[in-house]
N, CA, C and O atoms as CSV, one atom per row, in Angstrom:
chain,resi,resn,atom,element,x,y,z
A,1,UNK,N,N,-53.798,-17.566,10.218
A,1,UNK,CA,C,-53.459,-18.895,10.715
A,1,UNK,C,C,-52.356,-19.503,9.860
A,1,UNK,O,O,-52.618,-19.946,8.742
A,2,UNK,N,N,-51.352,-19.526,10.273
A,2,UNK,CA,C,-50.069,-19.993,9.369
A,2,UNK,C,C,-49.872,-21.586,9.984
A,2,UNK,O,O,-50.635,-21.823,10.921
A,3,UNK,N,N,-49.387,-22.185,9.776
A,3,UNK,CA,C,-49.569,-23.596,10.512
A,3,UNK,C,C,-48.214,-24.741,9.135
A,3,UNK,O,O,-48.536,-25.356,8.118
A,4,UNK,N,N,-47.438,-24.646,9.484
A,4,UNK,CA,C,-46.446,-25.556,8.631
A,4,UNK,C,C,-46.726,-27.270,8.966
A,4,UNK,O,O,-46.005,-27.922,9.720
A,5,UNK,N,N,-47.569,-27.658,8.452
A,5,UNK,CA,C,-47.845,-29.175,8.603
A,5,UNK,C,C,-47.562,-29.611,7.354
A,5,UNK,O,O,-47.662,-28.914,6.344
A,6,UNK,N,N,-47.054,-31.254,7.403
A,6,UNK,CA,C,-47.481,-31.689,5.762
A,6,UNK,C,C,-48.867,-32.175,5.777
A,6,UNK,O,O,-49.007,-33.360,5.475
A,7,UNK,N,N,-49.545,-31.741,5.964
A,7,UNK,CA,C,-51.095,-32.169,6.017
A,7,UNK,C,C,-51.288,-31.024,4.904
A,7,UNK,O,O,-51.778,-31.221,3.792
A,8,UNK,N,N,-50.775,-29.679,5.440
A,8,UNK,CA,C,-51.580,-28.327,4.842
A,8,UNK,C,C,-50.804,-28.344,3.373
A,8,UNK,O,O,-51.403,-27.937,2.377
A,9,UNK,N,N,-49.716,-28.736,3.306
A,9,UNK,CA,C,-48.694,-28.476,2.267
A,9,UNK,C,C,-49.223,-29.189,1.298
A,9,UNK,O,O,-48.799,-28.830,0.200
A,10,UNK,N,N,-50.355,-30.485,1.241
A,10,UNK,CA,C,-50.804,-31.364,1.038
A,10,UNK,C,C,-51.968,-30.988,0.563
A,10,UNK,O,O,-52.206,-31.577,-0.491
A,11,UNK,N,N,-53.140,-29.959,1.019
A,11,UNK,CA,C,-53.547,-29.278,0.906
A,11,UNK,C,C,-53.818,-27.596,0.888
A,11,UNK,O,O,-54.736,-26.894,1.312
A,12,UNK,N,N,-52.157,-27.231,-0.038
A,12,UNK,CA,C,-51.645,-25.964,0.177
A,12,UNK,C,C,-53.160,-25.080,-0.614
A,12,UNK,O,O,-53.742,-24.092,-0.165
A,13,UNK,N,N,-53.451,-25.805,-1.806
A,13,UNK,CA,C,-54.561,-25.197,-2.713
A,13,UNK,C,C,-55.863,-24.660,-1.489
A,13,UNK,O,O,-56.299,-23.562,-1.143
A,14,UNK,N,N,-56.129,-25.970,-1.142
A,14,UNK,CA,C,-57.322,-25.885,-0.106
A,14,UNK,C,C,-57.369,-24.947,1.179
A,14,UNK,O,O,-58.476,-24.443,1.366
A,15,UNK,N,N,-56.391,-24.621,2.089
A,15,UNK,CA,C,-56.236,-24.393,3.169
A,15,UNK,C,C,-55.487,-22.549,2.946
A,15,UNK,O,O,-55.629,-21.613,3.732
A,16,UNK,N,N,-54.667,-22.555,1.533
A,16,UNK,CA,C,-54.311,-21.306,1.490
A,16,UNK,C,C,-55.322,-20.635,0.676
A,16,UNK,O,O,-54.904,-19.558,0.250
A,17,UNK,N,N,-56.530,-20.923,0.317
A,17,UNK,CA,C,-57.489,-19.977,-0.239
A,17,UNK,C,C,-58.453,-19.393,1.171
A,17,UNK,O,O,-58.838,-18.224,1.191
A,18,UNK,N,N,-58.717,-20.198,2.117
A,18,UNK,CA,C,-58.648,-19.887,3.348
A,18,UNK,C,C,-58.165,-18.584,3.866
A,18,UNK,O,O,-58.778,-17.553,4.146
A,19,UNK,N,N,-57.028,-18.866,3.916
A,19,UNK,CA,C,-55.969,-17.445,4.113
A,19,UNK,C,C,-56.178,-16.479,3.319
A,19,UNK,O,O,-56.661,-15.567,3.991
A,20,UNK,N,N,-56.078,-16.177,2.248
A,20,UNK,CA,C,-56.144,-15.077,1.521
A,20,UNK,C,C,-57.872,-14.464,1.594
A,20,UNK,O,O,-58.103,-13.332,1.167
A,21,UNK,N,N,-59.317,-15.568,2.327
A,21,UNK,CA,C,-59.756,-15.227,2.239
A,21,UNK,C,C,-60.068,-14.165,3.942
A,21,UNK,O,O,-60.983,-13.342,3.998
């Protein structure tokens, strides 16, 4: 799920441990 928001960028920590998981 790739998703370029400033929401996620905002929560890059939160949302990209997500991803890697």
């Amino acid at each position: 799920m790739k998703i370029s928001n400033l929401t996620l960028v905002t929560n890059e920590k939160t949302w990209h441990t997500s991803e890697v998981d």
